[in-house]
N, C-alpha and C positions, 0 to 999 in steps of 0.2 A: 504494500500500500504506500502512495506517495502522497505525504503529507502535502504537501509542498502545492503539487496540481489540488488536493482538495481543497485547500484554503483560497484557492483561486476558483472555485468553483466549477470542476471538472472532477468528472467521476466515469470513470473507465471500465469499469466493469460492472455486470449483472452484480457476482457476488460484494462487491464495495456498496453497489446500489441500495442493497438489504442493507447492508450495517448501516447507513445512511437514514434507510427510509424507520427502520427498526428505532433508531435514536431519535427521530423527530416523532416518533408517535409516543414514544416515551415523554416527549417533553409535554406533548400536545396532552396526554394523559394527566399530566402534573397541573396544568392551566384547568383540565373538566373538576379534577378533585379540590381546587381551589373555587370553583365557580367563577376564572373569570375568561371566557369563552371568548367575550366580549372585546379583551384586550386586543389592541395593534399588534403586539406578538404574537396573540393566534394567529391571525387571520395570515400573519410572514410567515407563519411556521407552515402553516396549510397550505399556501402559494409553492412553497418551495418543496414539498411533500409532493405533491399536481404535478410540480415540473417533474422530478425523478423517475416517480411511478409512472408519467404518460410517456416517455422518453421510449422511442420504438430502436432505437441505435445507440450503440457505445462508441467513441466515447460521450458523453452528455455534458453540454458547458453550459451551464446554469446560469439565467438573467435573472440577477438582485437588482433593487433598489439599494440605496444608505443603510438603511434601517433593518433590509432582510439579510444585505449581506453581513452585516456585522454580529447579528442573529447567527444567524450560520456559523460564519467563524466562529466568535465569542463562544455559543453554547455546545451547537453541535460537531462542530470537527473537532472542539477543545478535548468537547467527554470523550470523543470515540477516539484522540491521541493518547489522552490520559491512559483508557483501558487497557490499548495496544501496549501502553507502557509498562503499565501494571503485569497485562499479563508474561511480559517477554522474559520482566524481569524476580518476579514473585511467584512461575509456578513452575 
């Protein structure tokens, strides 16, 4: 996995796609058990969610706005480096 193109918003593969789509439903999960559905970061996390999963070809380069791509970055490519890190080095 190449951190580097994910944080530029490119995702090459089917299987990166899942860990991908996998972490934003997770976030988007966090936002329904808090009740705020409502917020401007659902609505970027679900955008960006749309783009992945409708993506018929790899590689896929992802149009963010300000506010989605920093989303992105910030939450979801962070957690899914952090884990990759986690796991490389803790199991």
């Amino acid at each position: 996995m190449y951190f580097k193109e994910l944080y530029n918003g490119k995702i090459n593969t089917q299987q990166i796609a899942d860990i991908v789509i996998n972490e934003i439903e997770m976030q988007l999960q966090l936002y329904i058990d808090d009740n705020m559905q409502d917020a401007p970061n659902f609505e970027d996390l679900e955008n960006i969610l749309h783009q992945v999963k409708d993506a018929n070809f790899f590689p896929i380069q992802l149009e963010l706005h300000t506010t989605a791509a920093d989303l992105y970055k910030n939450n979801i490519i962070e957690n899914i480096e952090d884990a990759a890190f986690r796991n490389h080095f803790y199991n």
